[in-house]
C-alpha positions in Angstrom: 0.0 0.0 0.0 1.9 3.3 -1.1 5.1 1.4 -0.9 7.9 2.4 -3.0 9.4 -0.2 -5.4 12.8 0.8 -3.4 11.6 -1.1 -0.1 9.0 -3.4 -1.4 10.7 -6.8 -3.2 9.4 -8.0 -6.1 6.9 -11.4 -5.4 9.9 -13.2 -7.7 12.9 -11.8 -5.7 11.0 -13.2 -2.7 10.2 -16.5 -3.4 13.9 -17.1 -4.7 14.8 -16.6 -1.2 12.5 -19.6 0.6 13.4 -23.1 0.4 10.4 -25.6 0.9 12.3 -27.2 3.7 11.0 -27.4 7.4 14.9 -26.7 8.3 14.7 -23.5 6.2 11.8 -22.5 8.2 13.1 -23.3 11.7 16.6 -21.0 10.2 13.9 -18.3 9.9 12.7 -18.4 13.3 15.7 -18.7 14.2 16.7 -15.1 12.7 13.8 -13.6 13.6 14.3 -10.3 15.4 10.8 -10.0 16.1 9.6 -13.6 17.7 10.0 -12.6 21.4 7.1 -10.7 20.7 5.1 -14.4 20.2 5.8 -14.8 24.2 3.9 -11.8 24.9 0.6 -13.6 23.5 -1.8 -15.7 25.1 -1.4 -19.0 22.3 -4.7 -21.1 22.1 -3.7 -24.8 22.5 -5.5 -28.1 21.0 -6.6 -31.3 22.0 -3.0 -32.3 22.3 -2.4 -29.3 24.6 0.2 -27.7 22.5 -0.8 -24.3 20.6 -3.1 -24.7 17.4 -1.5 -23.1 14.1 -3.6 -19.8 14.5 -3.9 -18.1 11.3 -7.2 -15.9 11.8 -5.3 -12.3 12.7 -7.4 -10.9 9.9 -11.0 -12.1 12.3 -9.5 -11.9 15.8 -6.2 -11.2 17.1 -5.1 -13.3 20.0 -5.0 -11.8 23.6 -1.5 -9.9 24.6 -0.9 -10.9 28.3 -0.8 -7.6 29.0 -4.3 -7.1 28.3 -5.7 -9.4 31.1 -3.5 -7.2 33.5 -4.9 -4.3 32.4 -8.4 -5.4 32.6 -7.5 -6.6 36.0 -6.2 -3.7 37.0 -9.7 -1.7 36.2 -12.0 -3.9 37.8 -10.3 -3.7 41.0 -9.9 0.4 40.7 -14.0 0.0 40.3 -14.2 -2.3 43.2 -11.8 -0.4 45.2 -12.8 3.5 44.0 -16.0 3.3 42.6 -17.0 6.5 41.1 -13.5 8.4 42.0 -12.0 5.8 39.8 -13.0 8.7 37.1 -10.1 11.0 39.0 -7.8 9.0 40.8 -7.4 5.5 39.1 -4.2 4.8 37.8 -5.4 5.7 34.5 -8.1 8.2 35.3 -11.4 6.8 33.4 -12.3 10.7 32.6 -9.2 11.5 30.1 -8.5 7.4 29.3 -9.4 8.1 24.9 -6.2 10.1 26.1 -4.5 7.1 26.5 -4.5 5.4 22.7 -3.5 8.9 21.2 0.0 8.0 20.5 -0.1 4.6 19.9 -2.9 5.3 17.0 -1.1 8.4 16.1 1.7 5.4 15.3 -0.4 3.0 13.3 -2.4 5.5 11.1 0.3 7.9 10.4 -1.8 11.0 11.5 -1.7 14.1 13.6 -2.4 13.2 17.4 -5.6 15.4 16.9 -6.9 13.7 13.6 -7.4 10.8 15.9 -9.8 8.8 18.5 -10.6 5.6 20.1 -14.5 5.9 20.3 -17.2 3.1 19.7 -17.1 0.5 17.2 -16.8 1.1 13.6 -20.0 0.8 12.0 -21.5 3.4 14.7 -18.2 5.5 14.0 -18.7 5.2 10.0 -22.4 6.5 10.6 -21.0 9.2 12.9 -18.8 10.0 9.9 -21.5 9.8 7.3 -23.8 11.9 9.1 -20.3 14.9 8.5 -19.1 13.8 5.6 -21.9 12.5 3.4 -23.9 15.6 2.4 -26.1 14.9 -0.6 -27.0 17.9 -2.6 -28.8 18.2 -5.7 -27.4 15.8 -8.6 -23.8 15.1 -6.6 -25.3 11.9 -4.2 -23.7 9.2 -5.4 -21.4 6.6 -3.1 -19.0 4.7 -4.8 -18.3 1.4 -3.0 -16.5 -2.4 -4.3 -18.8 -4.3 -5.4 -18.9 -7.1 -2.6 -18.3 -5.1 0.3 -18.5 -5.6 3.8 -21.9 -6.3 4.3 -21.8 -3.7 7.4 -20.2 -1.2 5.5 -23.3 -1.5 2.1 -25.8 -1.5 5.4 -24.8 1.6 6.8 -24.6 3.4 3.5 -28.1 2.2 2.6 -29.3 3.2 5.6 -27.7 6.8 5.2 -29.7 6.5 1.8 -32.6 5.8 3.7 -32.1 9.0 6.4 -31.7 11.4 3.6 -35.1 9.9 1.4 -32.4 8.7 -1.7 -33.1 5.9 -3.9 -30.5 3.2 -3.8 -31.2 2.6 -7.4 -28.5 4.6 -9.2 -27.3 6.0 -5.9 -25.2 3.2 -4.9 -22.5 2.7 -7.4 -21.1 -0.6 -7.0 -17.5 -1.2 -8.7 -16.7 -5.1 -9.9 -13.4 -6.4 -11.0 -13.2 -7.2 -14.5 -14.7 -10.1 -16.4 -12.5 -13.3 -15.8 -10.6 -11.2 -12.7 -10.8 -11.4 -8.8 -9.3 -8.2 -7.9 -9.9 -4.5 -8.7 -7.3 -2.6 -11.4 -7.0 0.7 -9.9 -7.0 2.2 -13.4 -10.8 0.8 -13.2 -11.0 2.6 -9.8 -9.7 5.8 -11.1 -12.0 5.5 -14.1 -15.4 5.3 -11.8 -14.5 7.9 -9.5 -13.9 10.5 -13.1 -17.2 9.0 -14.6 -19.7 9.7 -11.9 -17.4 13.0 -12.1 -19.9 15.9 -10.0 -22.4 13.3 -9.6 -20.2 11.4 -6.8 -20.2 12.7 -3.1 -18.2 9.6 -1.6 -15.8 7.2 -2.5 -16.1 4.9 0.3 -13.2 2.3 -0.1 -11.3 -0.1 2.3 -8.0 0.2 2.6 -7.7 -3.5 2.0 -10.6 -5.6 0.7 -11.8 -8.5 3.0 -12.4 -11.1 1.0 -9.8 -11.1 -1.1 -7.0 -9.6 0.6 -6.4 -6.8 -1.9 -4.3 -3.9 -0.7 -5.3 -0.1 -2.0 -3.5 3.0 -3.0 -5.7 5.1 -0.7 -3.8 8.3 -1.7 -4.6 7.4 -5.3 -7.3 6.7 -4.9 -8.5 9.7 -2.5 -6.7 11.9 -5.2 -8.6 10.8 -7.6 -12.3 11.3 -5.5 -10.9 14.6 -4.8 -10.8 15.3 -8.1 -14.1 15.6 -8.9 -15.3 17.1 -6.1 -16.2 14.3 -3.3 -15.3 12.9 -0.5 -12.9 10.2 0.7 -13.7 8.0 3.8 -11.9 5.1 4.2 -12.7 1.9 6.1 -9.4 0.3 7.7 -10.6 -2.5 9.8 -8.1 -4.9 7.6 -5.3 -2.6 7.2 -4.8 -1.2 10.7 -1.9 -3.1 12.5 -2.0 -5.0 9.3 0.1 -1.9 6.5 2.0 0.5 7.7 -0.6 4.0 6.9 0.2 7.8 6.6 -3.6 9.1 6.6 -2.4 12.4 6.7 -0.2 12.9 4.1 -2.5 10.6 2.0 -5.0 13.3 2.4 -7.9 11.1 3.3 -11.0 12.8 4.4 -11.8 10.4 7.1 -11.6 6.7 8.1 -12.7 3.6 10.8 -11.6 0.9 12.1 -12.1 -1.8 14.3 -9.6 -2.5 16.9 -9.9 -6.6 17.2 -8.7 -8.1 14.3 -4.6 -7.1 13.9 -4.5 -4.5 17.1 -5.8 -7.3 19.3 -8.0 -5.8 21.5 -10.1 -8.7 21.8 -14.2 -9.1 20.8 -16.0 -6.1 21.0 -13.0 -3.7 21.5 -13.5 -0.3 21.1 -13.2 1.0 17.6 -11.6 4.3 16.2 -11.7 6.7 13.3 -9.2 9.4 11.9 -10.8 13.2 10.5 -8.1 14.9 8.5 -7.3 18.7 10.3 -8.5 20.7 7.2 -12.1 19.7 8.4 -11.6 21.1 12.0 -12.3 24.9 11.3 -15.1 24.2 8.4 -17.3 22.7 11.3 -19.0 20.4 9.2 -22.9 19.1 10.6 -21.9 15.8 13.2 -24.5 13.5 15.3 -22.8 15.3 18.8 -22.8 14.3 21.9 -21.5 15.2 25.3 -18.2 13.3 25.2 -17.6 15.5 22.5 -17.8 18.8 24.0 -14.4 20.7 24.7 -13.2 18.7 28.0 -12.3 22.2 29.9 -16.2 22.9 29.8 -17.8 19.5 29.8 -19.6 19.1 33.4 -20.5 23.1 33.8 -23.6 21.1 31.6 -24.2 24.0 29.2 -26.8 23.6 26.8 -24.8 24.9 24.1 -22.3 22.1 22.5 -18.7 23.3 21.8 -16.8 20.4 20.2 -13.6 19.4 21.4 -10.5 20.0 19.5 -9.7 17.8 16.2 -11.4 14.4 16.0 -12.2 13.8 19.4 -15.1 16.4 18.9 -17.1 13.6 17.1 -16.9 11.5 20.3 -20.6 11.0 21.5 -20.2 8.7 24.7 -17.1 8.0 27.6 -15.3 5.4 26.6 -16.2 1.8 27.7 -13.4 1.1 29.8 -12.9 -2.3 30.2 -13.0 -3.5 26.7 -10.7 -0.2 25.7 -7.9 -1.4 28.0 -6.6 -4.5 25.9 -6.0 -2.2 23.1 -3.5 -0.2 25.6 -1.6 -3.7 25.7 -1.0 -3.9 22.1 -0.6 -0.3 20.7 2.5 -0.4 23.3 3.9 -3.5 21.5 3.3 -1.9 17.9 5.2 1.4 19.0 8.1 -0.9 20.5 8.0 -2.7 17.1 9.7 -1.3 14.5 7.2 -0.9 11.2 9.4 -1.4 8.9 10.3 -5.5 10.4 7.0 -6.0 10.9 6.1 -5.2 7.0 8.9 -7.5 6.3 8.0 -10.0 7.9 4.3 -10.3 6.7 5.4 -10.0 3.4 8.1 -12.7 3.9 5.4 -14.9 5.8 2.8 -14.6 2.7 5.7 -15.1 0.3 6.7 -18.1 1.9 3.0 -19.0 1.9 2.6 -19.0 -1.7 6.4 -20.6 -2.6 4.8 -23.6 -0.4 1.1 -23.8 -1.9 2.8 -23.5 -5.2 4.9 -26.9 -4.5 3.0 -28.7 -2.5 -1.2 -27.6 -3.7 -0.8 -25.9 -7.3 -3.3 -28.2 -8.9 -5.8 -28.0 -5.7 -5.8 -24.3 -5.1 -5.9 -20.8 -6.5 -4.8 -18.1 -4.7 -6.8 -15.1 -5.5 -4.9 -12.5 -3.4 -2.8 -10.1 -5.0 0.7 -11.6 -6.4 2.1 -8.2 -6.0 3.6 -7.9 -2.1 2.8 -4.2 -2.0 -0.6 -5.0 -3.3 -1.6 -7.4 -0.4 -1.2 -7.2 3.5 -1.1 -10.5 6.3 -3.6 -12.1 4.7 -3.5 -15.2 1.4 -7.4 -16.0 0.1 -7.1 -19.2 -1.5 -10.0 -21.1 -3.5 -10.2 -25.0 -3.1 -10.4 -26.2 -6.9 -13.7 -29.1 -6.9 -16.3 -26.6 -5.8 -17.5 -25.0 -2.7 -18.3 -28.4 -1.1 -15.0 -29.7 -1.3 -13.7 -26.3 0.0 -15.6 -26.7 3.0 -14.7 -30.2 4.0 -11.2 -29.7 3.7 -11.5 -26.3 5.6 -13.2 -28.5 9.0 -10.2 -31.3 8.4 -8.2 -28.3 8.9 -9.9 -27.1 12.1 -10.1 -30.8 13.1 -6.3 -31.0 13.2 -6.0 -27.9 15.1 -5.3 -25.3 12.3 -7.7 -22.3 13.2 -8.2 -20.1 9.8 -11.4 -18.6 8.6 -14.1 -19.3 5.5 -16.2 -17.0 3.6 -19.0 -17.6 1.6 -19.2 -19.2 -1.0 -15.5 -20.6 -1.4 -12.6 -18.8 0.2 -10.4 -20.4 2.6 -8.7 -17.1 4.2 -5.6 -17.0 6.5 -3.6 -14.3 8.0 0.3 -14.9 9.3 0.1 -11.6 11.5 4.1 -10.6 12.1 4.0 -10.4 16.0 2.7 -13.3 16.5 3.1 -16.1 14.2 6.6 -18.5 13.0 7.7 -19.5 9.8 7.3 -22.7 11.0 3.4 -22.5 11.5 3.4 -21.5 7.9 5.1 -24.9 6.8 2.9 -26.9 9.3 0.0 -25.5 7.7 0.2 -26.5 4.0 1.8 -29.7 5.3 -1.9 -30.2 6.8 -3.6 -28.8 3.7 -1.9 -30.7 1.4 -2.8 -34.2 3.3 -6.3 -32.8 3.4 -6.5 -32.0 0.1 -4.9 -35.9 -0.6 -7.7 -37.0 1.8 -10.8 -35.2 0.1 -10.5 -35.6 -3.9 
């Protein structure tokens, strides 16, 4: 994503490097500069009490240890201070959004006021929406993929709905070509200058879920800006997954989710980034008081004054104990330096594909990206024999203690996340797909 060919190798220069022995993996643990990192996650274990091959990053990120201590640590400040836990905890509850500044600051590449933990992203893309999707006269279209998120195509149908708009021509849904599984961002480009001053949003993800596609955002936010509209972003598989520079990409405005790569656990608390050029237009929001300007917040006015930069769309306190574990691993992605852990996921997928390719060529497609800068953590792979067969060997899988994840109708998705996961679990993996895919003809 926006990677320079400079410090992105080509997919042939990295699969010359891999050899499709389980001594060249263990050599690459070995080496790894990052795997003490693994021992700061909790590691799901099997049948056979040793820890499953957990490829499903890109779903739910395992539990830094840290995270139970921190969880801990608030229930027993509620316990012990009740309602002056808001003042005197450890981490006073009343400024804790305070708390993820930095570390998100880190993985979106924005100004510390262009961002803010808050709610969870779908409520966040709504609170965005309500800003940054203004329909007026003939410019109301929303430009999405065609296949979307199915959260993402609900929330825009139901900002369709709010504002008494037709999906019908309204929604402009944008599939890959004929024969292809992934989206040309020529094609992208060539959307976004059709609709021309018809479009009011390009709303995009900064890598698509199914297929593991990895976007030029700023391309592709140059482009929207172009004509006129809006881009909004929706990062919930590129956070903690590609190193991002929101700000200099010139986004309008993104979300996220914090459970998948930033490991915050179920239900974490979400985020969303507002570029600083919006801050003195005061574009229209859904306010609330966790919004207002913290200096003036409990004098109660009735008159709302937003706080500076994002944190003005805030609409509630933060839920503290399931924002805590995302304190755990924003500490271990500003320890980590960006740059390794890029490296490694792309050396992890690479090493992926070398594998599939000599031990599963005939049984699988892999419909992710071949370019590295094009694709993130994650490999989608089809199961060659239908979606039936797909499915069988995806449970054989489970049943021998490989956790990975299926979508509908055929995919078979995985995700080697870089702080977390070996070289080895990579061999161990196809070794168990190709005997599956032996086993189910």
């Amino acid at each position: 994503m926006n990677a320079s060919p400079s410090t992105v190798a080509s997919q042939p220069e990295l699969l010359s490097q891999f050899a499709a022995t389980r001594d060249f993996a263990q050599d690459c643990d070995a080496a790894d500069i990052l795997a003490p990192y693994r021992k700061q996650f909790e590691l799901p274990v099997g049948a056979s009490g040793q820890p499953v091959i957990y490829l499903c990053g890109h779903s739910l990120g395992l539990a830094p240890r840290a995270a139970l201590d921190y969880v801990s640590e608030e229930l027993a400040e509620w316990a012990q201070l009740g309602v002056m836990g808001h003042h005197i905890a450890t981490r006073p509850w009343i400024d804790y959004a305070q708390n993820f500044t930095k570390g998100l600051q880190h993985v979106t590449g924005a100004q510390a006021h262009e961002v803010v933990a808050m709610n969870s992203l779908t409520v966040n893309l709504h609170l965005m929406m309500a800003s940054f999707y203004r329909p007026v006269g003939m410019r109301d279209k929303v430009l999405i993929e065609a296949g979307a998120f199915s959260s993402d195509r609900h929330a825009i149908l139901g900002q369709f709905s709010w504002h008494k708009l037709d999906p019908n021509g309204t929604l402009i849904e944008l599939a890959p070509r004929a024969g292809e599984e992934i989206l040309r961002i020529e094609d992208i480009e060539g959307a976004i200058d059709a609709c021309g001053n018809e479009l009011a949003l390009v709303l995009w993800p900064g890598v698509q879920y199914r297929t593991g596609q990895a976007f030029d955002c700023a391309r592709i936010a140059s482009a929207a800006h172009r004509v006129g509209a809006i881009a909004g972003f929706d990062l919930a598989h590129a956070i903690g997954n590609l190193p991002l520079k929101l700000h200099d990409w010139d986004i309008d405005f993104a979300v996220w989710c914090s459970y998948k790569y930033l490991n915050a656990g179920p239900g974490a608390i979400g985020g969303c980034f507002v570029h600083e050029r919006h801050f003195g237009n005061a574009p229209s929001r859904l306010s609330g008081w966790w919004g207002h300007e913290p200096q003036t917040r409990f004098q109660m006015a009735p008159e709302f004054k937003p706080a500076v930069g994002a944190a003005g769309w805030a609409v509630s306190n933060p839920p503290i104990f399931s924002a805590a574990p995302l304190l755990a691993s924003l500490e271990m992605f500003r320890a980590a330096d960006i740059g390794e852990l890029r490296a490694k996921s792309m050396r992890l997928t690479a090493y992926a594909i070398r594998l599939l390719r000599e031990r599963a060529r005939d049984d699988i497609q892999i419909i992710t990206p071949e370019a590295p800068e094009e694709r993130g953590c994650q490999l989608s792979l089809r199961v060659k024999g239908g979606a039936k067969r797909g499915r069988r060997i995806f449970d054989v899988l489970g049943d021998h203690g490989v956790i990975c994840d299926w979508r509908e109708p055929d995919i078979i998705r995985i995700a080697p996340a870089p702080l977390y996961n070996r070289f080895m679990e990579i061999f161990d993996f196809v070794e168990e797909l190709a005997a599956a895919l032996k086993e189910i003809a």
